[in-house]
Each structure stands twice: as C-alpha cells, then as structure tokens.
PDBQT receptor file of N, H, CA, C and O in Angstrom, charges set to zero:
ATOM      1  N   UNK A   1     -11.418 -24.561   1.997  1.00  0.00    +0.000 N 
ATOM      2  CA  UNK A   1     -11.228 -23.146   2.187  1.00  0.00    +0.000 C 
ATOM      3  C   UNK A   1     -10.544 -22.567   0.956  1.00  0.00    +0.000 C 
ATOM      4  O   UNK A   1      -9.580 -23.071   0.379  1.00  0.00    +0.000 OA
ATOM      5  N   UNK A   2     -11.113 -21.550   0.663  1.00  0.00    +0.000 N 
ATOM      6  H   UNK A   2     -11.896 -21.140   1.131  1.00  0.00    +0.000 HD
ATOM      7  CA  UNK A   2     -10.484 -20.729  -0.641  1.00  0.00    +0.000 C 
ATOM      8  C   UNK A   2      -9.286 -20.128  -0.375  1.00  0.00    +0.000 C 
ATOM      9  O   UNK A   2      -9.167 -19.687   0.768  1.00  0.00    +0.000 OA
ATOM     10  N   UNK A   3      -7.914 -19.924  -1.492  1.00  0.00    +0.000 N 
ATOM     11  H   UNK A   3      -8.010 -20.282  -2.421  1.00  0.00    +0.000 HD
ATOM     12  CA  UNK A   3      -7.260 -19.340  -0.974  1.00  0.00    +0.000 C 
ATOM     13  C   UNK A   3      -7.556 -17.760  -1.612  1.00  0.00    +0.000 C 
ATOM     14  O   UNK A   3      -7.939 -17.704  -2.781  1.00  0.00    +0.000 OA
ATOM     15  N   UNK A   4      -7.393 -16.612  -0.916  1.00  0.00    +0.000 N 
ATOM     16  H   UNK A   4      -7.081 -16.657   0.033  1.00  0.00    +0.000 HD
ATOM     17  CA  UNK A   4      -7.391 -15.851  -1.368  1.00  0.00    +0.000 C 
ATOM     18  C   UNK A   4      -6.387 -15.004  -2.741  1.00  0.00    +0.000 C 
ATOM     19  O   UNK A   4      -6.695 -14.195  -3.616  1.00  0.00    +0.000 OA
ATOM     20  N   UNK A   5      -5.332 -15.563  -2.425  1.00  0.00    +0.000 N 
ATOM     21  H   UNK A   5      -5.082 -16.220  -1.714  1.00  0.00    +0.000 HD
ATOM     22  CA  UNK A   5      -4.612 -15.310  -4.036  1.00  0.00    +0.000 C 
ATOM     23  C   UNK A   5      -5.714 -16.108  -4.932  1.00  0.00    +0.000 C 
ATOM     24  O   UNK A   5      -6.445 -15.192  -5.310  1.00  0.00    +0.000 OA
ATOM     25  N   UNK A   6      -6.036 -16.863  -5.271  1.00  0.00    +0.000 N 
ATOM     26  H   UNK A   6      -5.443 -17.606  -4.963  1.00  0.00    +0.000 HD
ATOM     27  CA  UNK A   6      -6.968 -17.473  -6.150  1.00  0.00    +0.000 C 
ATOM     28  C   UNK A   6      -7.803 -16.447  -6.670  1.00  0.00    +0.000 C 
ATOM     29  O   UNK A   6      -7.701 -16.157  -7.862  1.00  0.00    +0.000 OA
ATOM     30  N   UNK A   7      -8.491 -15.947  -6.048  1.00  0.00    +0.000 N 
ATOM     31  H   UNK A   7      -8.574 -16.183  -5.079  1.00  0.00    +0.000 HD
ATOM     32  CA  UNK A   7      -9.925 -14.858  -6.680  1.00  0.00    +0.000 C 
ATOM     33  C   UNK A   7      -9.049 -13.712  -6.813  1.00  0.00    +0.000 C 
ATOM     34  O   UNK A   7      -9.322 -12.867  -7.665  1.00  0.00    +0.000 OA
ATOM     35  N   UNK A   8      -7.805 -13.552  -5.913  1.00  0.00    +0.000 N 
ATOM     36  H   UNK A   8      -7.582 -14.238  -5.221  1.00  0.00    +0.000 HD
ATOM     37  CA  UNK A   8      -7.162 -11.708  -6.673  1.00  0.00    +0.000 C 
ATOM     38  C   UNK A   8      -7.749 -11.325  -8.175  1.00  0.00    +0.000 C 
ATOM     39  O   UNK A   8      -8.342 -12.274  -8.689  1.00  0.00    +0.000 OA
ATOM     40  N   UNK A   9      -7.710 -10.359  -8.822  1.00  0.00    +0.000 N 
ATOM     41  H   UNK A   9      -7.228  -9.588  -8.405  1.00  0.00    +0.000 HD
ATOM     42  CA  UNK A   9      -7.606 -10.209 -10.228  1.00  0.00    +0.000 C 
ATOM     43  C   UNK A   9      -6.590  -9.817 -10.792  1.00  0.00    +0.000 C 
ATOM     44  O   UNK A   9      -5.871  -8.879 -10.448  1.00  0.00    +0.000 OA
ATOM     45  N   UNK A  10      -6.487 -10.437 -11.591  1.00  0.00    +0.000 N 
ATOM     46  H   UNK A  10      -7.071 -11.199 -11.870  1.00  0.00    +0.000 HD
ATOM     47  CA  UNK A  10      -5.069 -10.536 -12.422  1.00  0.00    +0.000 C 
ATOM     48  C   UNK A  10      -4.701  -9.002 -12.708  1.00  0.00    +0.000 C 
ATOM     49  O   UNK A  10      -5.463  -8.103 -13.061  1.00  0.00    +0.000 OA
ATOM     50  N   UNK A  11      -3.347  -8.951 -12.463  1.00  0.00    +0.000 N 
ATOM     51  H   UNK A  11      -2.728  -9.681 -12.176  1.00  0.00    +0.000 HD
ATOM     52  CA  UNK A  11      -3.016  -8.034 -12.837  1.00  0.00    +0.000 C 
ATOM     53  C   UNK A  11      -2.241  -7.048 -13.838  1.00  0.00    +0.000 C 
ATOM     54  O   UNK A  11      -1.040  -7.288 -13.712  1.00  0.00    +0.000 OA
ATOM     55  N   UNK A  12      -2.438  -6.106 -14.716  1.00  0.00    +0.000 N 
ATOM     56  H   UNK A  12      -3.413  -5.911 -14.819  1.00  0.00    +0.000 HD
ATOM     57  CA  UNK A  12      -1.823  -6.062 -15.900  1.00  0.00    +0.000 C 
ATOM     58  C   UNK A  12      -0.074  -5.909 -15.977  1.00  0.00    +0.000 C 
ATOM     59  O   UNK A  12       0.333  -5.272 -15.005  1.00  0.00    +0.000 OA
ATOM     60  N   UNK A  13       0.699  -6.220 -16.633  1.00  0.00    +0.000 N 
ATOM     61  H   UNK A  13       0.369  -6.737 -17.422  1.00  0.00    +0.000 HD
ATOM     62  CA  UNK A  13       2.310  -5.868 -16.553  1.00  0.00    +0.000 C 
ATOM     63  C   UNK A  13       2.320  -4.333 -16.944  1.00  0.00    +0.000 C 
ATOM     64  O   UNK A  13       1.634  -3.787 -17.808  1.00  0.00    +0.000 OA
ATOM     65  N   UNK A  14       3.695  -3.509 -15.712  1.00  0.00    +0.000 N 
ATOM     66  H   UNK A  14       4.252  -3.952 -15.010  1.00  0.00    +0.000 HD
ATOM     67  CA  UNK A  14       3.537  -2.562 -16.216  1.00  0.00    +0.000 C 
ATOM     68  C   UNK A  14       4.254  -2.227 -17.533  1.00  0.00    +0.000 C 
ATOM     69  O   UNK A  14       5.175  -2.959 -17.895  1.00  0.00    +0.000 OA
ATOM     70  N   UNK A  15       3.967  -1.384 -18.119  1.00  0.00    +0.000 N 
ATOM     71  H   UNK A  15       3.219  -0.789 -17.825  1.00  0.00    +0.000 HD
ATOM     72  CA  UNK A  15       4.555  -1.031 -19.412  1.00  0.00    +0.000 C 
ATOM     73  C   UNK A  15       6.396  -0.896 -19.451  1.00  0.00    +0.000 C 
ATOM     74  O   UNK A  15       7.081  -0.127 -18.777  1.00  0.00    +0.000 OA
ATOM     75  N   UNK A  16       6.874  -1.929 -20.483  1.00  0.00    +0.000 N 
ATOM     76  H   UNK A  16       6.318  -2.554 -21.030  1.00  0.00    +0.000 HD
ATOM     77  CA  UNK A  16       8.085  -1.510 -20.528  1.00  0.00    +0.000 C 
ATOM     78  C   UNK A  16       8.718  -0.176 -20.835  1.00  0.00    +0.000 C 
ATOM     79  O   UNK A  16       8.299   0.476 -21.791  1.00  0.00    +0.000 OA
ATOM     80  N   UNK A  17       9.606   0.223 -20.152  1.00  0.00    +0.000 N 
ATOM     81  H   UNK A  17       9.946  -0.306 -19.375  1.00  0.00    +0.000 HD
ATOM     82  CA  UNK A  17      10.600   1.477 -20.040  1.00  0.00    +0.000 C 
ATOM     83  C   UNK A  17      11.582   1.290 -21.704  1.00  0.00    +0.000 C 
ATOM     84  O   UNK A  17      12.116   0.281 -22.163  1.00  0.00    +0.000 OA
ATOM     85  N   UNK A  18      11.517   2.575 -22.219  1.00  0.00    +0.000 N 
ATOM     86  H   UNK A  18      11.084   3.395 -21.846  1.00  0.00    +0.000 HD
ATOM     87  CA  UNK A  18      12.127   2.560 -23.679  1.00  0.00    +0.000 C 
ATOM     88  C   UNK A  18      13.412   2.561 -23.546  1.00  0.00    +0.000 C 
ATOM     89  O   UNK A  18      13.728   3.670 -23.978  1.00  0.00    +0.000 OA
ATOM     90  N   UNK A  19      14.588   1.900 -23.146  1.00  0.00    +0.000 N 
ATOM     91  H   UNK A  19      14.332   0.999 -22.795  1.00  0.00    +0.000 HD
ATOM     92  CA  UNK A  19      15.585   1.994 -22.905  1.00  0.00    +0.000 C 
ATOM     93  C   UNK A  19      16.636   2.637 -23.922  1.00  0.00    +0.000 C 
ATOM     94  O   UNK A  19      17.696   3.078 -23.478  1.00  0.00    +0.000 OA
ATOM     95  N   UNK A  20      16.325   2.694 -25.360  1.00  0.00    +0.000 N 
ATOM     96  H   UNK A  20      15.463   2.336 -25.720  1.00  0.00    +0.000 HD
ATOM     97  CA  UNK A  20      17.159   3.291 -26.468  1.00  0.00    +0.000 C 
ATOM     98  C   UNK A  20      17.916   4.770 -25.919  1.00  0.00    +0.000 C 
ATOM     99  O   UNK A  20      19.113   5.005 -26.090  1.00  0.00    +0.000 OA
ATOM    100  N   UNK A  21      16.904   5.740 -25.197  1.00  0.00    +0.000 N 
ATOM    101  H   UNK A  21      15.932   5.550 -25.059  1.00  0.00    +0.000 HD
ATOM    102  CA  UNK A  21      17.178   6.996 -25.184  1.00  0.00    +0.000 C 
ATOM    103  C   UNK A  21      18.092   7.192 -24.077  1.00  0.00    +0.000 C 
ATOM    104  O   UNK A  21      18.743   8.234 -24.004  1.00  0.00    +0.000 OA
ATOM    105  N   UNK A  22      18.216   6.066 -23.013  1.00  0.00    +0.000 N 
ATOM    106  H   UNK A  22      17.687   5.219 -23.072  1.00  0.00    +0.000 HD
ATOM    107  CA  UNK A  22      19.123   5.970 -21.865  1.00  0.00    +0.000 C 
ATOM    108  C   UNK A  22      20.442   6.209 -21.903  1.00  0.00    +0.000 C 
ATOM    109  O   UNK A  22      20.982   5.746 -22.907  1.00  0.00    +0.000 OA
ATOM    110  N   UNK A  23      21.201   6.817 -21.095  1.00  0.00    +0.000 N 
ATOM    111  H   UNK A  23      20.761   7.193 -20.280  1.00  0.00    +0.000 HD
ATOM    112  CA  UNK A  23      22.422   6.626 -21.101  1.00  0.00    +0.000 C 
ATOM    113  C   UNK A  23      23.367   5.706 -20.352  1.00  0.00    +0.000 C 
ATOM    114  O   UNK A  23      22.745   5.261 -19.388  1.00  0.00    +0.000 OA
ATOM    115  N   UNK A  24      24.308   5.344 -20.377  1.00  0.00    +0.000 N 
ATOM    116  H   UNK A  24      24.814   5.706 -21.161  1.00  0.00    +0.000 HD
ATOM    117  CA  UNK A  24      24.800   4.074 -19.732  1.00  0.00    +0.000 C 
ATOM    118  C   UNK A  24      24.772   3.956 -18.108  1.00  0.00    +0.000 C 
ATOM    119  O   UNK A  24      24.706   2.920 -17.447  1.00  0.00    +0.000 OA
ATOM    120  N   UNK A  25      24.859   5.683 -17.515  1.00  0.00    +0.000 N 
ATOM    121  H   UNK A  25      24.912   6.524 -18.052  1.00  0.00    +0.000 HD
ATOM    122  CA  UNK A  25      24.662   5.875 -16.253  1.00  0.00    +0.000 C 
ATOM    123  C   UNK A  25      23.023   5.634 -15.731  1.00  0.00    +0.000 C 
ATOM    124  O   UNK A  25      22.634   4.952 -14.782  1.00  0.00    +0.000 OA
ATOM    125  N   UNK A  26      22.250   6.418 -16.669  1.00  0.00    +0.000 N 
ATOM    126  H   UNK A  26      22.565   6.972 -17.439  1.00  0.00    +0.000 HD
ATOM    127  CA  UNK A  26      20.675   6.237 -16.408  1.00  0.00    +0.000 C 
ATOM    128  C   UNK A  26      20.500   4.884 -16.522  1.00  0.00    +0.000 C 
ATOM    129  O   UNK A  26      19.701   4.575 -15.638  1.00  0.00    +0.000 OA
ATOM    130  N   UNK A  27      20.895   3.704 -17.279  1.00  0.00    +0.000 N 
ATOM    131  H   UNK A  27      21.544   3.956 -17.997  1.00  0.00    +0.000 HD
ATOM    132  CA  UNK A  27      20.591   2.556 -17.234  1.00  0.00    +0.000 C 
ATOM    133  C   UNK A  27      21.321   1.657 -16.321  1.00  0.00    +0.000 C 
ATOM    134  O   UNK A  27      20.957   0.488 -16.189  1.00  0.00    +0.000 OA
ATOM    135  N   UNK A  28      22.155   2.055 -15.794  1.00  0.00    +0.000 N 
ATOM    136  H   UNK A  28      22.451   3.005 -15.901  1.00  0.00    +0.000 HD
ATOM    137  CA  UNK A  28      22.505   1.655 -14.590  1.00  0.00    +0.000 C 
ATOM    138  C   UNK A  28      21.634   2.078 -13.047  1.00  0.00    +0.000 C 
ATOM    139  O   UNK A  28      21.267   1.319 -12.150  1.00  0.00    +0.000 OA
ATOM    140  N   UNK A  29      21.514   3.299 -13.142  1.00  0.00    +0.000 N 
ATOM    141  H   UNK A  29      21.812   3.916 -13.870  1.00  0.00    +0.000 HD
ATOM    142  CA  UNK A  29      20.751   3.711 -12.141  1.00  0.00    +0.000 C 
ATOM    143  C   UNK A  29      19.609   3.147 -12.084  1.00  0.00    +0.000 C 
ATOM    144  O   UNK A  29      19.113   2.731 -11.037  1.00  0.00    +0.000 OA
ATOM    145  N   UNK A  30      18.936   3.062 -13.519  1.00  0.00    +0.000 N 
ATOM    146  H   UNK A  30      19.339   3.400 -14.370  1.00  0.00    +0.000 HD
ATOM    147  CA  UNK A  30      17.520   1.592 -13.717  1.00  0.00    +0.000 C 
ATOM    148  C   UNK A  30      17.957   0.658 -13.357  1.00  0.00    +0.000 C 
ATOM    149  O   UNK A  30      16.989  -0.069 -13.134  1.00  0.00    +0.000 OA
ATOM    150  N   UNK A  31      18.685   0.229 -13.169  1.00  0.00    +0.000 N 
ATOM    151  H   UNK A  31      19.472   0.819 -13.350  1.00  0.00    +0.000 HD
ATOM    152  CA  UNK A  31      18.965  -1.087 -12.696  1.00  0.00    +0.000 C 
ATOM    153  C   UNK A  31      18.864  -1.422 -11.399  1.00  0.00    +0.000 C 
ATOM    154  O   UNK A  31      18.191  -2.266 -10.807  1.00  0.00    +0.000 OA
ATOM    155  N   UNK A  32      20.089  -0.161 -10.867  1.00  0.00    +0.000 N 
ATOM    156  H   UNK A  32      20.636   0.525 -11.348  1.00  0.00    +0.000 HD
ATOM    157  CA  UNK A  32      19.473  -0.264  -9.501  1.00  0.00    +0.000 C 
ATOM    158  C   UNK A  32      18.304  -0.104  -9.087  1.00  0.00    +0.000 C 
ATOM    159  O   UNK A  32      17.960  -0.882  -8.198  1.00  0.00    +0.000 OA
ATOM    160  N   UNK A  33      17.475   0.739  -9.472  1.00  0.00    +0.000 N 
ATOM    161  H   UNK A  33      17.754   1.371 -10.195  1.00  0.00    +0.000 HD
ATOM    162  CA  UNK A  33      16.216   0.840  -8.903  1.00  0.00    +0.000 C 
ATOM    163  C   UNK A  33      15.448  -0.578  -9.156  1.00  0.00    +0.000 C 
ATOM    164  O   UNK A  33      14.429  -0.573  -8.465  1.00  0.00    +0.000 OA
ATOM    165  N   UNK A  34      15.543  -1.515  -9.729  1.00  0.00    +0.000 N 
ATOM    166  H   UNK A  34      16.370  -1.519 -10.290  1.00  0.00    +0.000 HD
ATOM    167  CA  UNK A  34      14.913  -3.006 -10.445  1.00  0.00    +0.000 C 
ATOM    168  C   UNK A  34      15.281  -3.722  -9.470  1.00  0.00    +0.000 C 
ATOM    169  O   UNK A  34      14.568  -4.639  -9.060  1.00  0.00    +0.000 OA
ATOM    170  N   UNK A  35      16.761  -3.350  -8.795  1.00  0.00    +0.000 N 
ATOM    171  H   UNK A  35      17.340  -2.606  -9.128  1.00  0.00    +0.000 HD
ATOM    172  CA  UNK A  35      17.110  -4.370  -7.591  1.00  0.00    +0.000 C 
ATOM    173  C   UNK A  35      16.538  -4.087  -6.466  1.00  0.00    +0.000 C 
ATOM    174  O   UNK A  35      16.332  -4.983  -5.647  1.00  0.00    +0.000 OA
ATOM    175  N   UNK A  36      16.225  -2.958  -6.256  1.00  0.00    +0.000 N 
ATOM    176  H   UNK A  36      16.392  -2.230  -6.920  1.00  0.00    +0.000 HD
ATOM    177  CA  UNK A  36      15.667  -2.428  -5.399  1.00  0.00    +0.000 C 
ATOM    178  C   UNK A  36      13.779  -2.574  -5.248  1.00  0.00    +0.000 C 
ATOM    179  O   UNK A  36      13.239  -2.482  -4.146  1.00  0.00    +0.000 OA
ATOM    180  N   UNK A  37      13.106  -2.772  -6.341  1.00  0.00    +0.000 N 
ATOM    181  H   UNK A  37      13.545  -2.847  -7.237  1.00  0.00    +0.000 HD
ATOM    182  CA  UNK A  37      12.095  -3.103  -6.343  1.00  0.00    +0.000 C 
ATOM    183  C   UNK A  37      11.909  -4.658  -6.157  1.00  0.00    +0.000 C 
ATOM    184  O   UNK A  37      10.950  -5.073  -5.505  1.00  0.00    +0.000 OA
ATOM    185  N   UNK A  38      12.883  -5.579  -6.767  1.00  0.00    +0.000 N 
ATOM    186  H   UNK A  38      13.661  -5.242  -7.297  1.00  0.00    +0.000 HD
ATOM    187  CA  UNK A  38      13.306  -6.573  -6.576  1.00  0.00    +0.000 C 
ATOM    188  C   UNK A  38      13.101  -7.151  -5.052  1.00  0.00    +0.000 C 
ATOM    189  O   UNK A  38      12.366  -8.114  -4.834  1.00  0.00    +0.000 OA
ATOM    190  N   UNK A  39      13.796  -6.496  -4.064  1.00  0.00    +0.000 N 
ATOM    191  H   UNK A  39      14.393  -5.714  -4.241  1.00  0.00    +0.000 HD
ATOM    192  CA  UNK A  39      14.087  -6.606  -3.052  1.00  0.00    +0.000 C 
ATOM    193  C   UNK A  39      13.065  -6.524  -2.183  1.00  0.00    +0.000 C 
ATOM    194  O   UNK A  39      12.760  -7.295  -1.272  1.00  0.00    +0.000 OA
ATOM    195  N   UNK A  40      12.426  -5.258  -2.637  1.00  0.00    +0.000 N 
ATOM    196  H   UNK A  40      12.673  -4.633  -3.377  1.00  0.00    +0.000 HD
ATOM    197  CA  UNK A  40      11.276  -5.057  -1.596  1.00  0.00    +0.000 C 
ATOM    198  C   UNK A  40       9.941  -5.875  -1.807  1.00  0.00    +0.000 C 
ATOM    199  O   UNK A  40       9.242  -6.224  -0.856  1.00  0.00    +0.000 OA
ATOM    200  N   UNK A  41       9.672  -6.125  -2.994  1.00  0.00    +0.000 N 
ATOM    201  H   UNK A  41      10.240  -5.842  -3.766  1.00  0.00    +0.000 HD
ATOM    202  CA  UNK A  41       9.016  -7.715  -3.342  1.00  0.00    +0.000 C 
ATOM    203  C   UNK A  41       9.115  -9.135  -2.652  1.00  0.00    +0.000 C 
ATOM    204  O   UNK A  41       8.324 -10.012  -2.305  1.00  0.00    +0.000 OA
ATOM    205  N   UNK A  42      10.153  -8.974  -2.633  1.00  0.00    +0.000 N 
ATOM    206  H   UNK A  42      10.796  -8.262  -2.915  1.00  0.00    +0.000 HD
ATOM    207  CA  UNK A  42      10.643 -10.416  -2.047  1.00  0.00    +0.000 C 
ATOM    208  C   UNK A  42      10.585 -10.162  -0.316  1.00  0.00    +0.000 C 
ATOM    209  O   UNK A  42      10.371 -11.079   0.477  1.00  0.00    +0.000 OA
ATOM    210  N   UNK A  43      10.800  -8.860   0.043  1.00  0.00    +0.000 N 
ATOM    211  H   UNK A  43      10.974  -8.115  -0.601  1.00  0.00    +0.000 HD
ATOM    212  CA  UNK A  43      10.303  -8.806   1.532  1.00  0.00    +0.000 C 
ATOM    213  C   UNK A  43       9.188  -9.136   1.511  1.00  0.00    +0.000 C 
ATOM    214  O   UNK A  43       8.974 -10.300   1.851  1.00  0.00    +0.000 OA
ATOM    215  N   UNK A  44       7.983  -8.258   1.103  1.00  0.00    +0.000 N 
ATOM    216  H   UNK A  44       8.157  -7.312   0.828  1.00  0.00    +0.000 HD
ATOM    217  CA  UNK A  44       6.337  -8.181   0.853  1.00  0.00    +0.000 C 
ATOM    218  C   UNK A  44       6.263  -9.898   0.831  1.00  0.00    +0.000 C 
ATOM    219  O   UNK A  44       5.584 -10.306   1.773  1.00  0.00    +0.000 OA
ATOM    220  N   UNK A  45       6.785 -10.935   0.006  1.00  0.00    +0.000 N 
ATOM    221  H   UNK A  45       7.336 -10.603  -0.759  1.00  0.00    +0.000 HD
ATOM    222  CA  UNK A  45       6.488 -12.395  -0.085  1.00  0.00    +0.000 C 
ATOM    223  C   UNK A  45       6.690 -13.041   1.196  1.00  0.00    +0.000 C 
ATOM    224  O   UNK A  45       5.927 -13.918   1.601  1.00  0.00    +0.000 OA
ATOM    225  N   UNK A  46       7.625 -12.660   1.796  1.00  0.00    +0.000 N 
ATOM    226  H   UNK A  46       8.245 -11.948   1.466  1.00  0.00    +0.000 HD
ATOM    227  CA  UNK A  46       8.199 -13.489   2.795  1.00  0.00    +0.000 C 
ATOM    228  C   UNK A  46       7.497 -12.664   4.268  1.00  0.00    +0.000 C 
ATOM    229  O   UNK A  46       7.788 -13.156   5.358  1.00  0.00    +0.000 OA
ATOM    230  N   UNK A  47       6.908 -11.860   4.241  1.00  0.00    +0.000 N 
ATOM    231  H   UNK A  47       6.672 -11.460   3.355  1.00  0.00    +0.000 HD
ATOM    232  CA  UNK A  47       6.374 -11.369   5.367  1.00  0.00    +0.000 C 
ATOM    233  C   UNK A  47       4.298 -11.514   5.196  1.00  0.00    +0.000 C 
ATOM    234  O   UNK A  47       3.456 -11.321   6.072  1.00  0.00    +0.000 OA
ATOM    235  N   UNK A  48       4.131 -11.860   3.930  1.00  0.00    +0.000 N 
ATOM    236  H   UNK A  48       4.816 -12.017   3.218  1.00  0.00    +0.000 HD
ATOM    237  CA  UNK A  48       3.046 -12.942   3.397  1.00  0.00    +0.000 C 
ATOM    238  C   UNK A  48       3.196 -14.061   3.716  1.00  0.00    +0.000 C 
ATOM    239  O   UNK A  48       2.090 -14.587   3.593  1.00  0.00    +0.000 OA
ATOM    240  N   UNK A  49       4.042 -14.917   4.130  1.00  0.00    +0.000 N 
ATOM    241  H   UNK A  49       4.940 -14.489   4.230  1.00  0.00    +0.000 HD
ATOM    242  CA  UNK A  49       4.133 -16.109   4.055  1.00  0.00    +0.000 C 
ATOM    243  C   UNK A  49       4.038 -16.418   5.228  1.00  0.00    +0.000 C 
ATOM    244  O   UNK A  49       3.060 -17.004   5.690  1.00  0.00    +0.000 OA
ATOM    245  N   UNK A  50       5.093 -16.049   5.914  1.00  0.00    +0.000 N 
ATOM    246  H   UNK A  50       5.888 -15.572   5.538  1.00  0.00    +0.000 HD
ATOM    247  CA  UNK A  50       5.150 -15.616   7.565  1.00  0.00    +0.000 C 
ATOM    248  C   UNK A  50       3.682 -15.379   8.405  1.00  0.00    +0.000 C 
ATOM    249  O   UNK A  50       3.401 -15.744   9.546  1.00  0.00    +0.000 OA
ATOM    250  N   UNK A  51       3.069 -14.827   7.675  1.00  0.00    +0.000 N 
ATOM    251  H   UNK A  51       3.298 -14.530   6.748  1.00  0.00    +0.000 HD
ATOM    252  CA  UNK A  51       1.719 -14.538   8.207  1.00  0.00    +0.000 C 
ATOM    253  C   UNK A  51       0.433 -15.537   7.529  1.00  0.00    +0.000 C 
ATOM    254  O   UNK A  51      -0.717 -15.570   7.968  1.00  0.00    +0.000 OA
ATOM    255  N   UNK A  52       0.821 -16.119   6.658  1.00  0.00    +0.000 N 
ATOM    256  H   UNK A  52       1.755 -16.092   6.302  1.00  0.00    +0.000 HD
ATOM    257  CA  UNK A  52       0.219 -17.465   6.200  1.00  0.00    +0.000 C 
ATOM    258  C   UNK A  52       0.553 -18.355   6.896  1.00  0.00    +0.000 C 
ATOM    259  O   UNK A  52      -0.294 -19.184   7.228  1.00  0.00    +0.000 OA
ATOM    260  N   UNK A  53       1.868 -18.469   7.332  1.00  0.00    +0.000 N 
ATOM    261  H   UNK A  53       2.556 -17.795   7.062  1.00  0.00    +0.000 HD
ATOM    262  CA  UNK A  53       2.294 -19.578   8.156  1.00  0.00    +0.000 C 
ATOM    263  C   UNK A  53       1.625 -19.871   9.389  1.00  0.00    +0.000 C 
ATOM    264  O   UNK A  53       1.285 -20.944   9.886  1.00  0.00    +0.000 OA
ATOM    265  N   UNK A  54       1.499 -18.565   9.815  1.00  0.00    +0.000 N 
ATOM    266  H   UNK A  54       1.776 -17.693   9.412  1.00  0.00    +0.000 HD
ATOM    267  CA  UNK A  54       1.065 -18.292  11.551  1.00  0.00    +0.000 C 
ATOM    268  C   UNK A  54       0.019 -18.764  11.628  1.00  0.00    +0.000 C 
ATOM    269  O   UNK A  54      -0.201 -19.660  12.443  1.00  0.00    +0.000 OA
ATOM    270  N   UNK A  55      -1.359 -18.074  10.416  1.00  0.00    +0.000 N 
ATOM    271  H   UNK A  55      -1.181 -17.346   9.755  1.00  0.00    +0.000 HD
ATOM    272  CA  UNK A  55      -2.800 -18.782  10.732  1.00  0.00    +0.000 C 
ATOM    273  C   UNK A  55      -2.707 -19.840  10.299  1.00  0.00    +0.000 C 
ATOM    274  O   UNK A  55      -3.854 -20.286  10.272  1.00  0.00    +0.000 OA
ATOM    275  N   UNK A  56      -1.656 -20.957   9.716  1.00  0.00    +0.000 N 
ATOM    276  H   UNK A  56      -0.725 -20.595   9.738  1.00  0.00    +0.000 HD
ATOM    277  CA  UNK A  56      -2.180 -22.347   9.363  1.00  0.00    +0.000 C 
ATOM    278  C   UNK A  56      -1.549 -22.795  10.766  1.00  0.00    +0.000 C 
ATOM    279  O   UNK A  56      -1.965 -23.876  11.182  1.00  0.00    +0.000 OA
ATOM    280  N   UNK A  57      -0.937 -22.359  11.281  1.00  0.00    +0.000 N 
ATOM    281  H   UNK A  57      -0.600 -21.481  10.943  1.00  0.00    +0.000 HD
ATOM    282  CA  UNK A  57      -0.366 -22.608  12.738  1.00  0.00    +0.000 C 
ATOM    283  C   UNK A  57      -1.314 -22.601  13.731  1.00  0.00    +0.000 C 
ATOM    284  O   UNK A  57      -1.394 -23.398  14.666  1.00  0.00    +0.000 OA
ATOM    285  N   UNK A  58      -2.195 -21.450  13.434  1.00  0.00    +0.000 N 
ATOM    286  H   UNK A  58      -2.130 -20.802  12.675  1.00  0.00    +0.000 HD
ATOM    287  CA  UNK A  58      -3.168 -21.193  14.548  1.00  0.00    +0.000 C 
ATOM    288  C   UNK A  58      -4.551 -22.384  14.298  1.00  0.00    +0.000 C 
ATOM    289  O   UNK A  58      -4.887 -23.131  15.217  1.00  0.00    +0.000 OA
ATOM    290  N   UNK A  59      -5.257 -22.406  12.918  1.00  0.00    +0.000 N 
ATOM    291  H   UNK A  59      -4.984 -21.799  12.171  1.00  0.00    +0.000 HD
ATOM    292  CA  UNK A  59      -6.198 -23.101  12.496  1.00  0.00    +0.000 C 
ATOM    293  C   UNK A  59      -5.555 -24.362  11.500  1.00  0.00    +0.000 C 
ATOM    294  O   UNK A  59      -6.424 -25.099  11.034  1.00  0.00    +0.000 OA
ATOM    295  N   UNK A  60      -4.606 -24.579  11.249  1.00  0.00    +0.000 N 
ATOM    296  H   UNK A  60      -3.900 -23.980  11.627  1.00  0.00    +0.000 HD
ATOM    297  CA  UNK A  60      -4.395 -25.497  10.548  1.00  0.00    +0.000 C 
ATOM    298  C   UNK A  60      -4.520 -25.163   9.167  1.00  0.00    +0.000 C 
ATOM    299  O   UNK A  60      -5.219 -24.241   8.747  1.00  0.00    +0.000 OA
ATOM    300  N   UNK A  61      -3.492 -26.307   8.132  1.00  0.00    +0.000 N 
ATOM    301  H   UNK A  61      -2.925 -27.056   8.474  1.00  0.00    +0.000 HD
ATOM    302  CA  UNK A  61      -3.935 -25.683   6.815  1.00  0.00    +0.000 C 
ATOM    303  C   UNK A  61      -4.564 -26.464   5.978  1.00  0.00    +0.000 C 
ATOM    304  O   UNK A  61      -4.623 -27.680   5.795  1.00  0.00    +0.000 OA
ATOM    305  N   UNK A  62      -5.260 -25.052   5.264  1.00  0.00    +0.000 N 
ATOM    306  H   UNK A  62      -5.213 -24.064   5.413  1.00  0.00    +0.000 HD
ATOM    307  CA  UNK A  62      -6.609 -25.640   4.538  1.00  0.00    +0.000 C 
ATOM    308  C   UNK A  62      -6.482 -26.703   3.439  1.00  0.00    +0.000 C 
ATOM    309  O   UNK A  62      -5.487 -26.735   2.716  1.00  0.00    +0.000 OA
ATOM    310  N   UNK A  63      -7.735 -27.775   3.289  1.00  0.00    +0.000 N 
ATOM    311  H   UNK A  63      -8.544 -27.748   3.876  1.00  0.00    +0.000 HD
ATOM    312  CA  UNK A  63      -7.612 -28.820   2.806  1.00  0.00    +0.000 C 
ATOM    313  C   UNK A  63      -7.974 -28.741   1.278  1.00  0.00    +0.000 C 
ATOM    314  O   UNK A  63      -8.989 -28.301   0.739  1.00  0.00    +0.000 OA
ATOM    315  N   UNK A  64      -6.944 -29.246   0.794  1.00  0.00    +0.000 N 
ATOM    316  H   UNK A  64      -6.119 -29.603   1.232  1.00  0.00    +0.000 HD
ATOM    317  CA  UNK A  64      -7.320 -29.050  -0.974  1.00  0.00    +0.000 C 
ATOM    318  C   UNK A  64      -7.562 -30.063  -1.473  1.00  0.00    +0.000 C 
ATOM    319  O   UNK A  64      -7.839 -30.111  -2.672  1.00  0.00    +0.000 OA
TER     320      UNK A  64
C-alpha cells in the first residue's frame, strides 16, 4: 500500500522575511508568531498521526 505523503508534491519554502528593517519589538512579535505557527504544526502532525494510527488499527499497517 502506498503511503500517501509519498506522492504529495513537494513543496516550495516560503520566502524568508527581511529582518534588517525590524525593530526589536517587531522581531519579537515575529517570533511569537513562529511559535505560534510552530505550535499549530505540531497539532496538525499529531492529529495526522492519531488518525493514521486509528486506520492501521482498523485495517492493519501497511506492508513495506
């Protein structure tokens, strides 16, 4: 069985943010927002997984 991450298409990085023009508050506030994207990533993985888990639970997991 294929996994489906396998065939995704790759995806491009987004463009780095020019940080020179920032100020120490704005680059803090980037920051937070990084933890915060951070975070909600790592939910999105773990509620992927969770639900990977379940159908290898239900059908078993696939043989590589």
């Amino acid at each position: 069985m294929m996994n489906p991450d396998d065939i995704d298409p790759l995806r491009s990085q987004p463009k780095r943010l020019d940080l020179q023009p920032l100020s120490v508050k704005e680059l803090h506030d980037y920051i937070a927002s990084l933890h915060d994207e951070i975070t909600r990533a790592e939910n999105m993985i773990r509620q992927k997984e969770s639900h990977k888990n379940g159908i290898e639970a239900l059908f078993g997991a696939p043989k590589r």
